[in-house]
C-alpha positions in Angstrom: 40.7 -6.8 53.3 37.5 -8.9 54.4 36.4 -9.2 57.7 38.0 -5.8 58.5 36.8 -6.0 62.5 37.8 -9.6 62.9 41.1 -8.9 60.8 41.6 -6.6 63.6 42.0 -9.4 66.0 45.0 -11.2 64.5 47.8 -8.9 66.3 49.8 -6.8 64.2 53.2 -9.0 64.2 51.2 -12.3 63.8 50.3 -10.6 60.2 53.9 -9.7 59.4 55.5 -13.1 60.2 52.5 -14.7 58.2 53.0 -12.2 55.3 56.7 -13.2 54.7 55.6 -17.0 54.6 53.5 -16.5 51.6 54.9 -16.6 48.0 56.0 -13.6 46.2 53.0 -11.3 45.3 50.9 -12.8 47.7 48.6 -10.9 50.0 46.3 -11.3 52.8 42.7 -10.6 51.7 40.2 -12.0 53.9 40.3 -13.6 57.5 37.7 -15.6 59.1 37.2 -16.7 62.5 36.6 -20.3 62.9 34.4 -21.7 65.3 35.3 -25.0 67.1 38.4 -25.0 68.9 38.9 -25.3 72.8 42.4 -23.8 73.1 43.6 -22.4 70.1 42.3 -19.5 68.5 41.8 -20.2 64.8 41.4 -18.9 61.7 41.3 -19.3 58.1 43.1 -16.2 55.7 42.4 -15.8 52.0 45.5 -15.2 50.0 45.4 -13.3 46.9 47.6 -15.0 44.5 49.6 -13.5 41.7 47.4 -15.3 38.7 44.2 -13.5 40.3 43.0 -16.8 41.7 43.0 -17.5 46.0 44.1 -19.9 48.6 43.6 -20.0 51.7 45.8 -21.2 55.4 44.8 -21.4 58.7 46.1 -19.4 61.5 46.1 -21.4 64.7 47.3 -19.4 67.9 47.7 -20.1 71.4 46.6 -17.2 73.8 48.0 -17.7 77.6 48.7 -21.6 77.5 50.3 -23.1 79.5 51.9 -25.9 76.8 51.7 -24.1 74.0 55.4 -24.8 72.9 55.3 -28.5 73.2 52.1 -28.4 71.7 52.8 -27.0 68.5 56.4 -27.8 68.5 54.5 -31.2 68.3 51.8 -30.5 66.0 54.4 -29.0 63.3 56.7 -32.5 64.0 53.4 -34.4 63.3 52.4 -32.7 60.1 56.0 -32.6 58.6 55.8 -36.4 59.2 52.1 -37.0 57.7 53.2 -35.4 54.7 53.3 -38.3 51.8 51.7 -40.8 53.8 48.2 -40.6 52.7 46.6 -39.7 56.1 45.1 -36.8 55.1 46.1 -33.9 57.3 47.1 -30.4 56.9 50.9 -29.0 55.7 52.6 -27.4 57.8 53.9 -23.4 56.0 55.6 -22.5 59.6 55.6 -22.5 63.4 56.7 -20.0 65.7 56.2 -22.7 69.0 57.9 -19.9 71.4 56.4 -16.3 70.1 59.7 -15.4 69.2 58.2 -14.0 65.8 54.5 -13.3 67.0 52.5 -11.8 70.0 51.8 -15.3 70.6 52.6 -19.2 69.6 51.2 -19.5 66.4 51.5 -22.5 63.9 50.2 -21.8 60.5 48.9 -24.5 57.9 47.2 -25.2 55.1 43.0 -25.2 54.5 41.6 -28.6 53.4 38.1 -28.5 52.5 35.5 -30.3 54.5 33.8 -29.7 57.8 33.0 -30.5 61.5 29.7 -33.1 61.2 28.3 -33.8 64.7 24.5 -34.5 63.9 23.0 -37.8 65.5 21.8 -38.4 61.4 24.1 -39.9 59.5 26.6 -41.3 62.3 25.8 -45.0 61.2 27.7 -43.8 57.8 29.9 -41.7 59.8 31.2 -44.3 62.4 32.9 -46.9 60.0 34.7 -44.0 58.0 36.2 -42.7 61.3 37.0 -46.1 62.9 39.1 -46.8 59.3 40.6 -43.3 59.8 42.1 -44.5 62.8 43.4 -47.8 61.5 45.5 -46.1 58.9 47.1 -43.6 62.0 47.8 -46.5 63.7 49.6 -48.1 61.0 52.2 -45.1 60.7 55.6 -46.2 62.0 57.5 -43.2 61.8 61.3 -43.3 62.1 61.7 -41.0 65.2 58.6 -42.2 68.0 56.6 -39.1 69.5 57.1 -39.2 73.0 54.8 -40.9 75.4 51.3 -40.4 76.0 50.1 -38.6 79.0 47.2 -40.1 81.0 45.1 -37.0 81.3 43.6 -37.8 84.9 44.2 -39.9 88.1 42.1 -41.3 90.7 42.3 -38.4 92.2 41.5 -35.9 90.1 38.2 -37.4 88.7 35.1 -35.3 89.3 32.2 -37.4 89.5 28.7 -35.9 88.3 26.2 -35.2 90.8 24.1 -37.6 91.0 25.9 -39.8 89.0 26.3 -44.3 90.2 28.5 -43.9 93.2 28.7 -47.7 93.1 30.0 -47.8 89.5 32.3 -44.5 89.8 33.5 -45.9 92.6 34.7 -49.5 91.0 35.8 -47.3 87.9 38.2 -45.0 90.0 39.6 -48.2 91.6 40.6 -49.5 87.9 42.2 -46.8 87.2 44.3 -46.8 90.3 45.9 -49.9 88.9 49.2 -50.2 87.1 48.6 -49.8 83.4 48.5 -52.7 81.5 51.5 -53.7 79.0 50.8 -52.9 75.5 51.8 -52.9 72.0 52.9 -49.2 71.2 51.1 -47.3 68.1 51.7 -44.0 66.8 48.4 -42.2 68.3 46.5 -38.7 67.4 45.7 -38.7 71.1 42.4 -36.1 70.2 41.0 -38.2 67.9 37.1 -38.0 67.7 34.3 -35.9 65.3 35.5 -32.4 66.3 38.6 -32.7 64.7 37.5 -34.8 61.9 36.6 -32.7 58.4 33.7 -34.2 55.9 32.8 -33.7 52.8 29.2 -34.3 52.7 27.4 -34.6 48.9 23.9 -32.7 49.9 22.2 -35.2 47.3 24.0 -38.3 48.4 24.6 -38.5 52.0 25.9 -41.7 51.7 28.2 -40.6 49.7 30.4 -39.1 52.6 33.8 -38.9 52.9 36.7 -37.9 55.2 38.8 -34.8 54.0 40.8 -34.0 56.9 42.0 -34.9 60.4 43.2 -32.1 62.1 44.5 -30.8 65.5 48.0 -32.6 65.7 48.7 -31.1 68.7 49.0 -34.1 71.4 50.2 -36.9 68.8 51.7 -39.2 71.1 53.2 -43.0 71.4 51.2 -45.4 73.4 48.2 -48.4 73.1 46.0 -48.0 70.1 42.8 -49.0 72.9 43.8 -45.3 74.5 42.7 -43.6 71.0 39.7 -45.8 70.4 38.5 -45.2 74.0 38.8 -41.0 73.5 36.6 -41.2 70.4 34.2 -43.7 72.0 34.0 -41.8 74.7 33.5 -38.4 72.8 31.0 -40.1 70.8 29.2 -41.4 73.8 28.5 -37.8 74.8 27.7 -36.8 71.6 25.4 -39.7 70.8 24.5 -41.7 73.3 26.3 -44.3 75.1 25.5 -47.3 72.6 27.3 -45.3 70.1 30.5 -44.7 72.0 30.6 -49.2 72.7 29.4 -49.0 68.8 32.8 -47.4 67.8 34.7 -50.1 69.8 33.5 -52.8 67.6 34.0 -50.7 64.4 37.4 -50.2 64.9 37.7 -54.0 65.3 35.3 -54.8 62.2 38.1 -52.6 59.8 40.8 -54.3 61.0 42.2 -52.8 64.2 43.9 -54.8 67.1 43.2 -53.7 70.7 44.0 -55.4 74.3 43.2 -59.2 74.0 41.9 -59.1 77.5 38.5 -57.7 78.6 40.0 -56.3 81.8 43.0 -54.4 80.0 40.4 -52.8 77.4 38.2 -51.6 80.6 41.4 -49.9 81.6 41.6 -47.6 78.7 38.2 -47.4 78.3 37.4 -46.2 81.9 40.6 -44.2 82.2 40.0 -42.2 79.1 35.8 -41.6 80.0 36.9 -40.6 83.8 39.5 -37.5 82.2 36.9 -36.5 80.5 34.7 -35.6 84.0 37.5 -33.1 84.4 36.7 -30.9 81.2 33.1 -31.3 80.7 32.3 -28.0 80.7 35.2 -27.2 78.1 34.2 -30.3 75.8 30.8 -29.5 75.9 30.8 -26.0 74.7 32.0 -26.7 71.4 29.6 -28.8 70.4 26.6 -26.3 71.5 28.3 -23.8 69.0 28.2 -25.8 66.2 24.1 -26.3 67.3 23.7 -28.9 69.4 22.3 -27.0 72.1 20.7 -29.8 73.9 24.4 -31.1 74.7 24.5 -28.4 77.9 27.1 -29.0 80.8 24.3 -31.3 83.3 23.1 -33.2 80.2 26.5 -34.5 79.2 27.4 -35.2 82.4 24.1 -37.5 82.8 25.7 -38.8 79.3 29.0 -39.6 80.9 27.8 -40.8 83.7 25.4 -43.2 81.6 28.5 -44.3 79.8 30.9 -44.7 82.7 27.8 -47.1 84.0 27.5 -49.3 81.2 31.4 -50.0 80.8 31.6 -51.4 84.1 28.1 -53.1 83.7 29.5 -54.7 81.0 30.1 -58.7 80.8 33.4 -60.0 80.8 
């Protein structure tokens, strides 16, 4: 076996329960850590398959969280239902939501090609691909609904950067202290932006990009198509700029997507979704300096959120 120290880290039932999943003169060969993830520990195993040739799955495994049952007891839900639909995401090979097999929950899946893209080049490409990507989750009307969404923060709760806009942190908290607006319930990915998005990129043709995956099923949720768009603009806000995470808004719109008719019900989930994101900053922003954007450090995307959270409620209307 590859990989022998890293190998090492996938605990010795986790590699039993994942060994009787594979076919019948199948083997582990190789394991790879893969770099990304926030809560999960991930990683991709080469199998050796009986005709010589390999596959490979991915291990993903919760270590000491809190949810991890629901989590992937949702996750494995969601992929069992993308399967067919042409929303290209993982298949699910097993679960084990409760450790009752493994030294931990553990879901295991299968590897699509593609990767992680979070470079400022190329996003002008990039943007309308993901805003379609979400269109076509939206669209899915599965027979059985995936419960509700959860919020992610309160008025309470927000952290606001140092010095950050009191003024407009201020008037954003109050929004979100509202009731929430009514809306038309879609079936959402609920962690939809870049980081869980997979690209194939052609290294002559860069136009010539395409999605290969969505991945990280974990909070799929029911609730108002805005509240997905407004976690990717947001995300891509940090990532990018503000214009870019406003940019995505109209995107979404340009492919085809319906959000709230009223400017005041879109500033809702707009500002509701960028203030949970003042909770985590550290967390979301750590990520992003693995993969080598090392500019992105904790104080400069707070400046960045802090940037966006002014412009939204700058905004006109």
């Amino acid at each position: 076996m590859t990989n022998h120290d890293e190998a090492a880290a996938v605990r010795p039932l986790t590699l039993a329960w994942v060994s009787r999943h594979l076919e019948d003169g199948e083997r582990i060969v190789g394991i790879e850590v893969l770099r990304g993830g926030i809560t999960a520990e991930m990683r991709r195993l080469t199998i050796s398959m009986r005709d010589g040739g390999t596959r490979d799955l991915v291990l993903r495994t919760f270590v000491e969280v809190e949810h991890a049952e629901d989590w992937l007891s949702r996750e494995a839900g969601a992929l069992t239902l993308l399967t067919g639909t042409g929303v290209p995401a993982p298949g699910l090979v097993a679960v084990d939501p409760t450790a009752a097999h493994c030294e931990h929950p553990s879901l295991l899946m299968t590897h699509l090609a593609g990767r992680t893209v979070l470079d400022d080049e190329g996003l002008e490409t990039r943007l309308p691909l993901l805003a379609r990507q979400l269109v076509a989750i939206h669209a899915l009307r599965p027979a059985e609904r995936p419960r509700g969404y959860v919020a992610l923060t309160t008025a309470d709760t927000v952290v606001v950067p140092k010095g950050a806009d009191a003024a407009a942190w201020a008037a954003a908290i109050d929004v979100i202290r509202r009731p929430a607006p009514p809306y038309e319930g879609r079936f959402l990915h609920r962690d939809f932006q870049p980081g869980n998005v997979l690209f194939a990129v052609p290294p002559p043709r860069p136009a010539g990009v395409r999605i290969t995956a969505v991945v990280d099923w974990a909070k799929t949720s029911w609730g108002p198509a805005d509240l997905d768009v407004a976690h990717c603009s947001a995300n891509l806000a940090l990532l990018h700029g503000p214009a870019w995470g406003l940019r995505f808004t109209e995107a979404y719109e340009e492919v085809g997507g319906v959000l709230a008719a009223a400017a005041s019900e879109r500033l809702y989930w707009q500002v509701r979704d960028a203030l949970a994101l003042s909770e985590e900053v550290q967390l979301v922003a750590r990520p992003w300096r693995e993969a080598g954007r090392t500019e992105l450090t904790t104080r400069a995307v707070e400046q960045r959120l802090d940037a966006y959270v002014t412009t939204l409620m700058n905004a006109p209307g």
